[in-house]
N, C-alpha and C positions, 0 to 999 in steps of 0.2 A: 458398549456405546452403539444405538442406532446407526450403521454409517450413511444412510439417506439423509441426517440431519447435516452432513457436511455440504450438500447441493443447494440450503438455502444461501451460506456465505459466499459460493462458489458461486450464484445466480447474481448476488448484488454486487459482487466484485465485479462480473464481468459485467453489468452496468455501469458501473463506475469506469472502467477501464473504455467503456465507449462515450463516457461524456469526457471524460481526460481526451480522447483523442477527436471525438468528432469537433467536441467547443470549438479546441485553439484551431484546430483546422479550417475548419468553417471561418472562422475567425481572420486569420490570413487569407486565406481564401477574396473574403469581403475584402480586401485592402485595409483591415486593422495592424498597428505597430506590433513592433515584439513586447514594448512596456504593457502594451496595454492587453496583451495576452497574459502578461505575467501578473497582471492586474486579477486575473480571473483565477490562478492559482492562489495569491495573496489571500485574496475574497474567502479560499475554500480553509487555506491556513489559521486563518484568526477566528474564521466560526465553527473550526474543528478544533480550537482551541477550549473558546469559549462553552462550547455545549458537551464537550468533554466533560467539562469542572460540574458542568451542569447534572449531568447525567445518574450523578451519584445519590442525588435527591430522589431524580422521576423516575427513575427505575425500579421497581417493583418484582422479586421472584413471581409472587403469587400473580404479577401480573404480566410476567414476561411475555408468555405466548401470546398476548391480545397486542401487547407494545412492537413484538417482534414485525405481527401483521400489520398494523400501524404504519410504522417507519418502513416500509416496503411501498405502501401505500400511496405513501407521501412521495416516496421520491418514483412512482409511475408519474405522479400528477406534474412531479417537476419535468419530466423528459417529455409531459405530452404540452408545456408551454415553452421546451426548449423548440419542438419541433413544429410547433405555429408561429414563432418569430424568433426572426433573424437580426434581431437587435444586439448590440453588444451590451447597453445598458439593462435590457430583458438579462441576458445571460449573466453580466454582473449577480443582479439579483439572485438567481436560481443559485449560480455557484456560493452564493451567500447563507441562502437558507439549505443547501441539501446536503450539509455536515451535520445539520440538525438530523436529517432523517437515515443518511450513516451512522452517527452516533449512539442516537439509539437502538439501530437495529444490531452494530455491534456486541452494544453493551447489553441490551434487552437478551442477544442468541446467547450468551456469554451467562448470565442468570438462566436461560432454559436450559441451556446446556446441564447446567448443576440438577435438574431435575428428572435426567435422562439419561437413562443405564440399563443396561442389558446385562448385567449380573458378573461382568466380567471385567477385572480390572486390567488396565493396563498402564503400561510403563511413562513417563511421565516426557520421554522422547519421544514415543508411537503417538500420543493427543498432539503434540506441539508439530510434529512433521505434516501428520495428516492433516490439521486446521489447515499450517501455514501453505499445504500442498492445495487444498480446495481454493481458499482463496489468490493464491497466485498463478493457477489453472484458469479460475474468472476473468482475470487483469488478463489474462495472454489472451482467452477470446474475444472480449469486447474491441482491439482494436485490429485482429485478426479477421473479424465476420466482419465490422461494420466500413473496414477499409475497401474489403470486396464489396460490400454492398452496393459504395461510393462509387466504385467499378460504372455500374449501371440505373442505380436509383440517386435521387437527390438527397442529401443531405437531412429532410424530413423525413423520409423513411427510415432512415437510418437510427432517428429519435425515438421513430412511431415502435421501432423494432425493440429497443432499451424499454420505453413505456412497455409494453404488453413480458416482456421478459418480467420486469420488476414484482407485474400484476399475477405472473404466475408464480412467483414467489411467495405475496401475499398471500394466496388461494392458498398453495400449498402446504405454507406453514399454519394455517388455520384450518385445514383437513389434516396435518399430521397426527397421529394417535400413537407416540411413544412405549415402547416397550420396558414398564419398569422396574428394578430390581426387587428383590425379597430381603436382600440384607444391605445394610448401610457400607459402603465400602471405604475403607479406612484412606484417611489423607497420604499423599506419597511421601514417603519419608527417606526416599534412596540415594536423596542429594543434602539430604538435611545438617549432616556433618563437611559440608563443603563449604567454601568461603564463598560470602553475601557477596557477588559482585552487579548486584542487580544497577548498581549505578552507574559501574561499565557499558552495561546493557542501553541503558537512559542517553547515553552520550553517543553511543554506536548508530542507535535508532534515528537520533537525530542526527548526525551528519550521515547516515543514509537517506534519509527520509531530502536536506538540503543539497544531496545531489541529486538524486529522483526526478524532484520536484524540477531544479534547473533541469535536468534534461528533459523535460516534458514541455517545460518554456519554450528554450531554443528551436527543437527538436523541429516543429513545422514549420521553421525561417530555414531552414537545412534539409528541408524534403524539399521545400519551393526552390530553392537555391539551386539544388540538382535536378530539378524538373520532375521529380518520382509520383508517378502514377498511386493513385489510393490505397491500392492493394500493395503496393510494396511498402508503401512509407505504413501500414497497419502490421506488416512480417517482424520489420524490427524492431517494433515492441513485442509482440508477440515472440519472438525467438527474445529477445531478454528476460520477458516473463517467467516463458518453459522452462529456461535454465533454468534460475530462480527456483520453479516450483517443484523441477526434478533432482537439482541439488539439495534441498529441503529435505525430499522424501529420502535421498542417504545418509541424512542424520537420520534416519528412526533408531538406530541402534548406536546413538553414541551413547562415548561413557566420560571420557574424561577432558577432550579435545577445547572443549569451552573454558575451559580454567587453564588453560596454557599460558602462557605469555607471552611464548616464544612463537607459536604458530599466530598472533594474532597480526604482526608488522606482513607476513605474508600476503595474510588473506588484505590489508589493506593498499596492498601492491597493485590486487587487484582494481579495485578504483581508480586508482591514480592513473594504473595503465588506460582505464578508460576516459578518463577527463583527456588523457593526453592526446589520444586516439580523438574522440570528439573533436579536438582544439585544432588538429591537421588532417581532420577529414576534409578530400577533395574530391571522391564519389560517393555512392551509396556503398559499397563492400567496406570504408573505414564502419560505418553507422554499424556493419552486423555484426563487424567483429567488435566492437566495442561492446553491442548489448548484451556480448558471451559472457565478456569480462565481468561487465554492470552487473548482468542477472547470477555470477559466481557471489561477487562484492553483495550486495543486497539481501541472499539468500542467510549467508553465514550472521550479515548482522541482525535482521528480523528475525532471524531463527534463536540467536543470540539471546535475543533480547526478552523473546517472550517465554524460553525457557528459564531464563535467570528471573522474571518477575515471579514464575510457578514454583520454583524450586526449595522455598522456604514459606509454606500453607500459610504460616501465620503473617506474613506481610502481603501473600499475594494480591488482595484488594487493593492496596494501598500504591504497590509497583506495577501492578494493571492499567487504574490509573494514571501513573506519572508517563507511564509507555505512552498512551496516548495522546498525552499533551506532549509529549517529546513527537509524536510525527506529524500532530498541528503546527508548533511550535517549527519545524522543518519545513511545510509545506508554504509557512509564511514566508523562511530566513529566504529559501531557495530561489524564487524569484525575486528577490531585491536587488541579487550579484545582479540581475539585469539590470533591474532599474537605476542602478552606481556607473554603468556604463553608457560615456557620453557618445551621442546619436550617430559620429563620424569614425566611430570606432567598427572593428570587427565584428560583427553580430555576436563569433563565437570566443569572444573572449573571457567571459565571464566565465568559462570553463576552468582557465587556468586560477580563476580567484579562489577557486573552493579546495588548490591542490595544498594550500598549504593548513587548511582544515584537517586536514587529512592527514598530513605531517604533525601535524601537534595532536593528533590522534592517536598515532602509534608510538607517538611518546608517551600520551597521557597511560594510555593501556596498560603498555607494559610496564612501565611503577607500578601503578597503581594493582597491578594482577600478581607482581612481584609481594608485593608490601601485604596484599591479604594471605597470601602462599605462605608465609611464616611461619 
């Protein structure tokens, strides 16, 4: 595999990861509510839903690399109308349509990818670590640079910087000239005798994906709260991310640890630790040490997840898609625990609503990973 094709995902993550954090910022910032920040994730859940389901039609192999440039394209043009107005019903909008241009460039890199090899195969934990390692690299700089940048520039630059990032994406992936293989390289077959737990996966996505999402809601009522300067409140995402993306990279060589049952109530320990952490933060140091825990919790279940979609060739298109509509499908759930919480309540209480998500998680798990082990 080319490994310079991993920096196109790693370019639009970290895009992404700067409108996730400049939006709601800015957002609060202006004296908007917490619902109505959560409004903005909602926005981005239900038409990352909807153009998921979509994507299966407009997606094209033969046309991937022009879609890939495309949808890069798209979402410059979106950050360069986030960063001339300061509207919330402008941003409404944006966070409306630019699942559309996520989606495709997901799904579009995801078909180029199949057309791009370097004659060497590899292990089917090496693809799954290193994707998931570039694009949660991305997510950790976008609110890492743009929090510094908030340091000293306004708020528009910080847009202007996402825009021309995105655009050299495009560029990029429209000058890239892949290096192709000579022989066709065989489907991986080294999990194929293991049990189908791809629906574990489906359910883990999604309730990481509806804590993510909550903690990305809350999260700038709880910088403000504690007064925290740009640049810090941009570290603790970024230190959640890193984790995240360096835990990732220690799965490259797993073997068997996904089909446990027994290790899985653990790893969902970790979550819990962190909603709880969240729920009795009363400086910034609860916030870092939580996003240890979050960016541990997140790592195992996105990793999870998109190796149990790949792990059985013949359904992979099929659990591809449901993955993704599983972290639309979360981006919607996740901020609604706000919007169920009435206005004279704790800002962070909706933290504790998702612990029992999580509980009927590690139940659902382990049956269900017991029951296929058979």
């Amino acid at each position: 595999m080319n490994k310079i094709i991993y920096i196109f995902p790693m370019i639009i993550d970290m895009v992404l990861g700067v409108i996730f954090f400049a939006g709601p910022m800015r957002a609060i910032q202006n004296h908007e509510s917490l619902k109505m920040i959560s409004l903005l994730l909602t926005a981005y859940g239900i038409g990352y839903v909807i153009f998921s389901l979509l994507m299966s039609k407009i997606v094209k192999v033969r046309l991937a690399k022009a879609q890939v440039v495309g949808a890069a394209f798209i979402v410059s043009i979106l950050c360069l109308i986030l960063s001339f107005s300061e509207s919330i019903k402008i941003s409404l909008l944006v966070f409306s349509i630019l699942p559309f241009g996520m989606s495709m460039f997901f799904n579009s890199f995801q078909a180029f990818m199949k057309d791009v090899d370097s004659g060497e195969a590899k292990p089917l934990t090496y693809s799954t670590s290193m994707y998931f390692f570039a694009v949660s690299i991305g997510f950790a700089l976008g609110p890492f640079i743009s929090g510094w940048m908030r340091e000293v520039l306004p708020w528009k630059s910080v847009f202007l910087f996402a825009a021309a990032m995105a655009m050299i994406a495009a560029i990029g992936a429209f000058l890239f000239k892949p290096a192709h293989s000579s022989r066709e390289i065989a489907a991986n077959t080294q999990f194929a005798d293991k049990p189908d737990l791809a629906i574990s996966g489906w359910i883990g996505a999604l309730t990481g994906t509806i804590i993510l999402a909550l903690f990305l809601t809350i999260y700038p009522k709880q910088c403000q709260a504690f007064g925290m300067r740009p640049g810090f409140r941009g570290m603790v995402i970024f230190l959640q991310s890193i984790v995240q993306a360096f835990v990732a990279l220690s799965f490259i060589r797993s073997k068997n640890w996904m089909y446990s049952a027994k290790i899985w109530p653990l790893i969902n320990l970790f979550g819990i630790a962190s909603l709880l952490i969240l729920f009795i933060a009363k400086t910034p140091l609860y916030l870092f040490v939580a996003a240890v825990a979050l960016g541990f919790f997140a790592a195992s279940y996105f990793f999870a997840a998109i190796f149990h979609a790949l792990s059985h060739p013949s359904q992979s298109v099929r659990n591809i898609a449901i993955n993704e509509a599983s972290i639309g499908v979360g981006f919607f759930l996740g901020p609604q625990l706000v919007q169920l919480t009435p206005a004279s309540s704790d800002f962070a209480l909706p933290y504790l609503y998702a612990v029992p998500a999580l509980a009927a998680l590690i139940i659902f798990q382990y049956i269900f990973i017991k029951s296929k082990s058979r």
